[in-house]
N, C-alpha and C positions, 0 to 999 in steps of 0.2 A: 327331791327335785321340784323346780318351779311347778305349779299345777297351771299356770298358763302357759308353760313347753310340751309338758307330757313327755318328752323325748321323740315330737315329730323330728322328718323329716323335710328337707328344701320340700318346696311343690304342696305341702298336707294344709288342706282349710284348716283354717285355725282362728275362731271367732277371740278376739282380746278387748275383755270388758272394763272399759273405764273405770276407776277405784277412785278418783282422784287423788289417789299417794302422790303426794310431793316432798320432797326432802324435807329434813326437820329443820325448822330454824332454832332447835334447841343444840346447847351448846356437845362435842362429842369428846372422850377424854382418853389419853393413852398414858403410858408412863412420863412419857418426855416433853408430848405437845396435847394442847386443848386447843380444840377450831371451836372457836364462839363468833354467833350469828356480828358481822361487822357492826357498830356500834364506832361511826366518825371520833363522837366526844370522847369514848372510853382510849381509843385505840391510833386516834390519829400522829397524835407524837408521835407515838414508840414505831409507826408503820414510816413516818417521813423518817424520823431516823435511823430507821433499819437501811432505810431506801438509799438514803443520802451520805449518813453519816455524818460526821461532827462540823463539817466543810460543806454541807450544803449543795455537792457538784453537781450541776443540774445535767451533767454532760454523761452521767452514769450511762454506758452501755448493756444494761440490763434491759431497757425498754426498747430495744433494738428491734425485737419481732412480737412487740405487745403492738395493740391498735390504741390506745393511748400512751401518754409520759411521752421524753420526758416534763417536768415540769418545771417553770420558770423558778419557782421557790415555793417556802411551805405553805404560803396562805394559796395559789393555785393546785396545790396537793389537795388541801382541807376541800375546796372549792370541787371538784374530781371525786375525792373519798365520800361528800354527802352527796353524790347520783346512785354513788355505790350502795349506803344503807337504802336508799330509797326504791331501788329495782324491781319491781315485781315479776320483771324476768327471769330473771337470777336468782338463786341463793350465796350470796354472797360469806366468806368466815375468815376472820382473823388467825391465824396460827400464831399460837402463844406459847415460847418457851417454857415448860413448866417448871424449871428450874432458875430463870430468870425473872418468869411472869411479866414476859413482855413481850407484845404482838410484836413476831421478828418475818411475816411472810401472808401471803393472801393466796385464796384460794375459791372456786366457785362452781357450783351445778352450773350449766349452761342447756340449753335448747332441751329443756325439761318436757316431757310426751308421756304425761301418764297414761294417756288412753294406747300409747306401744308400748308402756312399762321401761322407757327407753330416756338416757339423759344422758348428759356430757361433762365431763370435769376442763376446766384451763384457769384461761387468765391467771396461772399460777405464777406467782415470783416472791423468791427465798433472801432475807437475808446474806450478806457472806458469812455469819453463822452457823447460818443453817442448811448452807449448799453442802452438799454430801454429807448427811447428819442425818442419825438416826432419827431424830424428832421428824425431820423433812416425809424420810419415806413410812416413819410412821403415821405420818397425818394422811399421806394418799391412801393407806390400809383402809384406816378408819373408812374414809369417804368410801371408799372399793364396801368396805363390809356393810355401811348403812344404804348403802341401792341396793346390793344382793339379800340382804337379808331383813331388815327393817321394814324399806318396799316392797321387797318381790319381784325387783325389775329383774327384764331379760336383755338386757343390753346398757353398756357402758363405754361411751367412745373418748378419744383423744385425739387432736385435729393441730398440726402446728406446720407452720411453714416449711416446705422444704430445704431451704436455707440451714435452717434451724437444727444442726447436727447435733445440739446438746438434749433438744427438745425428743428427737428421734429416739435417741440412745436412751432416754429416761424410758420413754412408753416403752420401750420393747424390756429393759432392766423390771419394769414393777408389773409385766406379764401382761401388756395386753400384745393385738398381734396385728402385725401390718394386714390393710386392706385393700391400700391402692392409692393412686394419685389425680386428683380434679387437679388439671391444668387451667390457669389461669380464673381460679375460684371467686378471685376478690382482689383489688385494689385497696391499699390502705395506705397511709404515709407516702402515696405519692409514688407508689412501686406496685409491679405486677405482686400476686402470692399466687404461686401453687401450693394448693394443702395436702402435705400427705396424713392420708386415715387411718387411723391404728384403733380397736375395740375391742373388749370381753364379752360374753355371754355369759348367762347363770351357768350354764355346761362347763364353761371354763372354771367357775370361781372357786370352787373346792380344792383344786390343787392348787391355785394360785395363793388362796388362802394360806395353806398348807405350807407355804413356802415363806410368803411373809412372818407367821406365828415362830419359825423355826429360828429366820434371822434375826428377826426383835429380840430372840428369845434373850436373857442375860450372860448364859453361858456360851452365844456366839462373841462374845467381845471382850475382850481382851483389859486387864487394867486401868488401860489410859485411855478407853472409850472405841479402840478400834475395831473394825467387824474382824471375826476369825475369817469367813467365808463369804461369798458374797451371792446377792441373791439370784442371780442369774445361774452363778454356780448349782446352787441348791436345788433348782429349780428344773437345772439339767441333769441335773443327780437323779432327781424324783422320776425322772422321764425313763432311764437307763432298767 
């Protein structure tokens, strides 16, 4: 167990002493995907055409409920992706095919709190080969396992509009757990957002763990790449 939970309870003093853990900017590797720290010049191509595709459409509906994109074309991508390396906010990481070895998806720490041991994942967006693909939810694992276990942290959120049905059903599929709704949170693109809040705790991450190790595992998938079961399933099974 975390040693800055103890297994209190709501209400119990609880002094949490700054460590300065921040996410690693070192790169993290699974069987299917590697997230390496962003890197414009390495990654930029492969990230506009993942994004884009061979036609260039700038009209992609993907950046629908991102606070950036879309982008005029590739040289205002490039222009966008080097803020990205540069963030000291962020940890920024490319999601690289490991089988193609090409950046197909992005991913980032956000509102990082090491003095609460507390950080946030988004600004996520996948290829369309690697929307529903093992690689995909093996990369949020990764992330999920180096805040619980690398850091220490006690808390892991996910924050997306409510609009955002695809965004909702992810968080709740890779185990974290609704929190609630800030009405009228932020304005972006020129439209209200309400965010709904979905998060883990270290108390959670063991079975959650436990559930993703099962689905990865090889012998959930089938010859042609598809999940036998699926992890929600698993994960209601483990509950039972």
């Amino acid at each position: 167990m975390n040693p800055m939970n103890n297994g209190l309870k709501v209400g119990t003093t609880l002094t949490v002493l700054p460590d300065g853990g921040r996410p690693s900017n070192l790169a993290m590797t699974g069987k299917s995907v590697r997230l390496e720290p962003i890197d414009p010049a390495r990654h930029g191509d492969d990230l506009y055409a993942a994004a884009y595709g061979p036609k260039g459409d700038p009209t992609n509906d993907m950046w629908t409920y991102m606070s950036f994109g879309p982008f005029a074309d590739a040289d205002a991508f490039a222009t966008w992706l080097a803020t990205q390396g540069a963030n000291e906010e962020r940890e920024v990481y490319a999601l690289v095919d490991t089988d193609a070895d090409r950046a197909q998806g992005m991913a980032s720490y956000l509102r990082i709190e090491p003095q609460w041991a507390s950080c946030e994942v988004g600004s996520i967006w996948y290829a369309p080969s690697l929307k529903r693909s093992r690689a995909a939810t093996e990369a949020m694992y990764l992330m999920a396992r180096h805040v619980f276990e690398d850091l220490g942290y006690r808390r892991y959120e996910w924050k997306c509009d409510k609009l955002n049905e695809a965004s909702r059903r992810a968080a709740l599929r890779l185990g974290f757990q609704y929190e609630g709704l800030f009405r009228q949170h932020m304005i972006y693109k020129g439209r209200n957002r309400d965010t709904t809040w979905f998060a883990m705790i270290d108390q959670d991450w063991p079975k959650v763990k436990a559930a993703f190790e099962t689905w990865l595992a090889d012998d959930n998938f089938d010859a042609d790449g598809g999940q036998i079961r699926g992890l929600a399933a698993i994960r209601s099974d483990a509950r039972r």
